[in-house]
N, C-alpha and C positions, 0 to 999 in steps of 0.2 A: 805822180802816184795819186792813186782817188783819197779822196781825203777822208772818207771813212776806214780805209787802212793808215791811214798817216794817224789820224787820231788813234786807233786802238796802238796802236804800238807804240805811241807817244806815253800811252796809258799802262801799260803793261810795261815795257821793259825800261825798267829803273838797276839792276844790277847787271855787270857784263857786257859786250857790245852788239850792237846788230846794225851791218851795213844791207841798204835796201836798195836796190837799183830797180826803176821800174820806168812807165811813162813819163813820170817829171823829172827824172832824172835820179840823182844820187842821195838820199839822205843817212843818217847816219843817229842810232838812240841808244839810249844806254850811258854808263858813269864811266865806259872806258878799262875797267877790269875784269876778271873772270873769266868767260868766254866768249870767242868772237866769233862770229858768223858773217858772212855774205850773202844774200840771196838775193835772185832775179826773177823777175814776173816779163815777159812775152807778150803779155797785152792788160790794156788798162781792163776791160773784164773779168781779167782772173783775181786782180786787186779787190775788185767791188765783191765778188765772189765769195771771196776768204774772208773780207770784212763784215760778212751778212750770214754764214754760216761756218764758222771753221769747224766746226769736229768733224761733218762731213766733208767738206771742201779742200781742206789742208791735205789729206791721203790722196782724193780724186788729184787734183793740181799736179802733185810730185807725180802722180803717174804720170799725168798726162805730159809732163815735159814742159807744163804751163808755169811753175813756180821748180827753179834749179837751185839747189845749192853751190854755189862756187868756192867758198873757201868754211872746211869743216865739213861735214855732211848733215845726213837729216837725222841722224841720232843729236848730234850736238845741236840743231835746232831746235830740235824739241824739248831737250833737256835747258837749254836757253830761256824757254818759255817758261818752263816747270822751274826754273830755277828762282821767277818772278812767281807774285803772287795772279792770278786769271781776277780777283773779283771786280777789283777796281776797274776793269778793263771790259766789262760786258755793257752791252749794246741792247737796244730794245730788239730790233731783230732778234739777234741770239737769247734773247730771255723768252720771245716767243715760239723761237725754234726747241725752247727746251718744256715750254709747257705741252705744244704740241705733240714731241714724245713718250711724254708724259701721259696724255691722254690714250697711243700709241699703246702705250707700253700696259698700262693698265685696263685694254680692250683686251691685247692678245692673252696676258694673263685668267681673263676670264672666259674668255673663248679658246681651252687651248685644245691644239689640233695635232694629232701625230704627224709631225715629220720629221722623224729620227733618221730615217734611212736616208733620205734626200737632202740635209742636213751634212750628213756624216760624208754621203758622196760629195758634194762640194768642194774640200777639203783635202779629206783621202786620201780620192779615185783620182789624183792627180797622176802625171806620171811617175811611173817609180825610182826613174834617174832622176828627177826634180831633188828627191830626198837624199837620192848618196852624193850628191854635193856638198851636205853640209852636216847629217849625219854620223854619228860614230859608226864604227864597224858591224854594230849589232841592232842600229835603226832604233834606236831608242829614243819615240818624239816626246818625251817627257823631262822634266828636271832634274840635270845631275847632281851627286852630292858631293862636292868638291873637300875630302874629308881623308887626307889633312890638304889643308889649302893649298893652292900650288901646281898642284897632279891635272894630268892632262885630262882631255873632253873625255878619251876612250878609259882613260882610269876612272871620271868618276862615276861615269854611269854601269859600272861595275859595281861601283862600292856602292852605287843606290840599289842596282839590286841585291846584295848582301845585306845592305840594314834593313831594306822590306823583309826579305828572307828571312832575318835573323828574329823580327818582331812577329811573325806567324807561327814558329813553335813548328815547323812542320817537321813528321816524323815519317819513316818509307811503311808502304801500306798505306798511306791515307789519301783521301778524293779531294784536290784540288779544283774551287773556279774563277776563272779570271773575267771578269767584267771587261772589256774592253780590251780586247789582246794584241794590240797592233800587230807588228810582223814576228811576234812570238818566241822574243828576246826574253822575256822576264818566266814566261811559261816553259820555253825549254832548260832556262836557266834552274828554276823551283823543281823541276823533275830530276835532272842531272843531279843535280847538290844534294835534293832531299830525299829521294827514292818514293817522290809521288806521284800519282798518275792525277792528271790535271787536263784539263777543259777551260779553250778561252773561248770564248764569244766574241764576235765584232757585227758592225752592220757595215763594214766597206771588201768590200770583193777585190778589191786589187789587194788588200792584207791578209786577207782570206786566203788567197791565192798561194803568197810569198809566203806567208806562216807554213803551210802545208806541202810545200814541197821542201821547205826547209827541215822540217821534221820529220821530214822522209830520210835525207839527205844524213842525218845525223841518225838514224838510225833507231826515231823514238815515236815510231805507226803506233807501239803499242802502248808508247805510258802517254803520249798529248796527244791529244785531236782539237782542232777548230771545227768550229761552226758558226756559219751564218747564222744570228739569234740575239732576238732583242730582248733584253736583260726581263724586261716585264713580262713576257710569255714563256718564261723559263719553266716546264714544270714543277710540281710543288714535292711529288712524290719522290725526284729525286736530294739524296741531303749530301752536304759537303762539310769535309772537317776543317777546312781551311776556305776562304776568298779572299781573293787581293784585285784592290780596283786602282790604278795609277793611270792618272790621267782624262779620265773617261769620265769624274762625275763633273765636270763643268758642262757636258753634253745634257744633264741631265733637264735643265729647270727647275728653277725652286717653289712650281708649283706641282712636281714630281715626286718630289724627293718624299714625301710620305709614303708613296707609291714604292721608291725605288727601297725604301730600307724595310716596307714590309713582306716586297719579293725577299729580301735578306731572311730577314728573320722565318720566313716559308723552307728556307732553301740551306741554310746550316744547320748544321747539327747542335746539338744541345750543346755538346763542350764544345763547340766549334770556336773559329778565330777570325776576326776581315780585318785585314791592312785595307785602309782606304786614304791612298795618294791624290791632293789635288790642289789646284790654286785656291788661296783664299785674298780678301779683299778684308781692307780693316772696318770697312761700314754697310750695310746694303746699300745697293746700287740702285736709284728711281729710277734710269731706263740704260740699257746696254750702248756702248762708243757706237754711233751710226756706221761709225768707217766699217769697223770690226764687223759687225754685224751685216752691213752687204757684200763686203768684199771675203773675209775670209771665214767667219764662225755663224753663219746664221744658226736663228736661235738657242746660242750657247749663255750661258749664266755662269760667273765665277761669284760663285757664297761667300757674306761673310760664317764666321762659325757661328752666330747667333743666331741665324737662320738655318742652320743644319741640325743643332744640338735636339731643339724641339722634335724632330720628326724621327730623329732617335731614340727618344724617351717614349715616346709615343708608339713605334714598335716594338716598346717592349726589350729593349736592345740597353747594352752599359756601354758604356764611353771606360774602356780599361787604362786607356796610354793614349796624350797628344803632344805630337813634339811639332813645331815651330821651325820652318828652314826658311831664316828670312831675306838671306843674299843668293844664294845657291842657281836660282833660276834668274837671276841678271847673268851671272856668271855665264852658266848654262848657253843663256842667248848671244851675250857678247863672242862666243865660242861661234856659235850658228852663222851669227851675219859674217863675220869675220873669212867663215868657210866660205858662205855663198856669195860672198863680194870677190873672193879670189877666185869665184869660179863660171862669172857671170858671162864670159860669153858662151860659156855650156849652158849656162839656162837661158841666154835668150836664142841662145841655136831650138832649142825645146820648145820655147815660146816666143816672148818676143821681147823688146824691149819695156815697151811697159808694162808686161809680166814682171822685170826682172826691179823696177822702180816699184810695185807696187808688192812682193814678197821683202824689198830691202824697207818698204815702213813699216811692214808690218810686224820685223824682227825687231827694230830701232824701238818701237813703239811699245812693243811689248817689254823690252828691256827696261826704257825709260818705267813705266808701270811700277816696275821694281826698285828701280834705283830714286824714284820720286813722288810714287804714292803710295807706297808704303805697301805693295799688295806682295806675299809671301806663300810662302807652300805648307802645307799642315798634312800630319799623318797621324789620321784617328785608329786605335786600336781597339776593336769592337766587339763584342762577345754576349754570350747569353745570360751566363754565372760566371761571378765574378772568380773561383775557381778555378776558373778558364786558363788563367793565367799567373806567372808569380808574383807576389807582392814587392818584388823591386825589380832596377833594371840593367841587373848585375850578367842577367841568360842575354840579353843584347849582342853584349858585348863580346862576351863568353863564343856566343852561337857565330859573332861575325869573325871574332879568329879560327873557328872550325871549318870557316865558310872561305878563308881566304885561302888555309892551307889545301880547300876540295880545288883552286883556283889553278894552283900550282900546275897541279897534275891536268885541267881538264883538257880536251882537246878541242884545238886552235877552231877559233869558228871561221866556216864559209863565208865568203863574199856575197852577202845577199844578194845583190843586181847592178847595173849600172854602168 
């Protein structure tokens, strides 16, 4: 093994085991409890690689078939690592690979350039079988809310959209907008239940698509419509008594977000209400995971809340209600990979293999995120007058058993695609 990976993991991993099989052979670190791992490297290269830059290096490798898991997988690797402390274990390399994005990061922040739509296809505009592999019934790429614990992937992303729903106040007659409408699960769902006519926006065409003929399908041409439309060119003259954004502000940037809550405040109505769903992080982040950010979410930003709150206050906008879902979206993912690990030769028939290595780190990884840096889901409730809304949070609950008996009765949803 190169001795620059022998070193860091000599350095790093003090609790749990980790067997290394590489060019020199077998070694073995760690105190022998906790969790155990295998792993093998294919060429001394890939050793030097990973020991010189891991946050990039570690996702590339796994895809490429260059670093395999043998015994555990790569969620248990990585949570292996997380499970040790990283500082003692940095390298001069890697301290310079992290001032460099550093610099990176605080160029593109000051130069920043639209590319929401190109961005957002990336991602997306994947195929749309990729997603019913591992998806609930109603396509819903967002965090479920596993509430009461227990209930299945299709149960709770049910109940997440009943507790958005139920924190919007929304009444029939009134103009719904959804920021970010994926394939138009939570929009068809807010019109059915509450008798509103509603408007989602997106910037990816393959959901555009699937939204709209779904809402055909169901028979709701006339209370939803989608649109291609990027939340910042929204016009102003139109107002809404209700918006729900889930999912969709981590696209934003957090040199946006001034931007994105004064189209808000343009675009509600006075007594209006925004449920806004989205990851948060416990700290700001000095520059975005390089993996993530080439491989699946270019220029995406997960906020902490201390960096949201300001550009709130600053539109003019109250913060009514914030609730804190801090395991829900492990959960959530452990559900995902789970799916798409048992359905992996459909997705490398789709693509390929290392398509299917590099969507399983990216679900591993983002779990791990959850189950070991502490980053969770927050839902701001947001308004003009404080009026807006009642002074406890008694109508929640209230509205979500109204919302579960609308359940009962609704009719059975379509098979989206796949």
């Amino acid at each position: 093994m190169a001795s620059s990976l022998h070193t860091l993991f000599g350095k790093i991993i003090k609790i749990g085991s980790m067997t290394v099989r590489g060019s020199g052979g077998e070694r073995h670190y760690g105190n022998g409890g906790g969790r155990s791992v295998t792993v093998r490297f294919t060429d001394e290269a890939a050793e030097r690689e990973l020991a010189y830059d891991p946050q990039l290096k570690l996702g590339e490798l796994y895809m490429d078939g260059r670093m395999i898991v043998e015994r555990g997988d790569i969620y248990e690797f990585l949570a292996l690592i997380k499970d040790n402390t990283l500082s003692e274990g940095l390298t001069f390399p890697m301290v310079l690979n992290g001032i460099r994005r550093i610099i990176v990061s605080q160029f593109r922040n000051r130069v920043p350039i639209n590319h929401n739509r190109r961005n957002v296809a990336h991602h997306y505009d994947l195929d749309e079988k990729l997603f019913s592999l591992f998806l609930d019934e109603d396509w819903q790429y967002s965090c479920a809310y596993f509430n009461p614990p227990g209930i299945s992937l299709d149960e709770a992303q049910i109940a997440k959209k009943r507790h958005i729903v139920a924190k919007l106040l929304a009444e029939p007659g009134q103009r719904a907008l959804e920021i970010g409408s994926g394939w138009g699960g939570m929009a068809m769902y807010l019109a059915e239940s509450s008798g509103v006519d509603v408007t989602g926006i997106t910037l990816s065409t393959e959901q555009l698509k699937i939204s709209r003929e779904r809402a055909v399908k169901r028979g709701l041409g006339n209370k939803v419509r989608f649109e291609l439309q990027d939340y910042y060119y929204l016009p102003t003259e139109r107002k809404y008594d209700r918006i729900v954004s889930v999912g969709m502000f981590e696209h934003v940037g957090r040199l946006n977000y001034r931007k994105f809550f004064n189209k808000v405040n343009d675009v509600l109505a006075e007594d209006g209400v925004m449920v806004l769903h989205s990851i948060g992080q416990p700290y700001p982040a000095i520059y975005n995971n390089p993996w993530i950010e080439k491989y699946i979410f270019p220029g995406g930003y997960i906020p902490s809340i201390a960096e949201v709150l300001p550009s709130i206050e600053k539109a003019d906008l109250l913060v009514s209600d914030i609730e804190i879902l801090p395991m829900h979206y492990a959960h959530t993912l452990r559900h995902w990979r789970e799916r798409f690990m048992a359905n992996r030769e459909k997705a490398a028939a789709l693509y390929d293999e290392r398509f299917v290595r590099m969507w399983e780190f990216y679900l591993a990884g983002s779990e791990m995120a959850f189950t070991h840096e502490a980053f969770f889901i927050f839902q701001m409730q947001i308004v003009k007058k404080r009026t807006g809304v009642p002074d406890n949070r008694n109508y929640i609950y209230e509205r979500e058993a109204e919302l579960k008996a609308f359940e009962q009765s609704r009719r059975p949803l379509e098979k989206v695609a796949g």
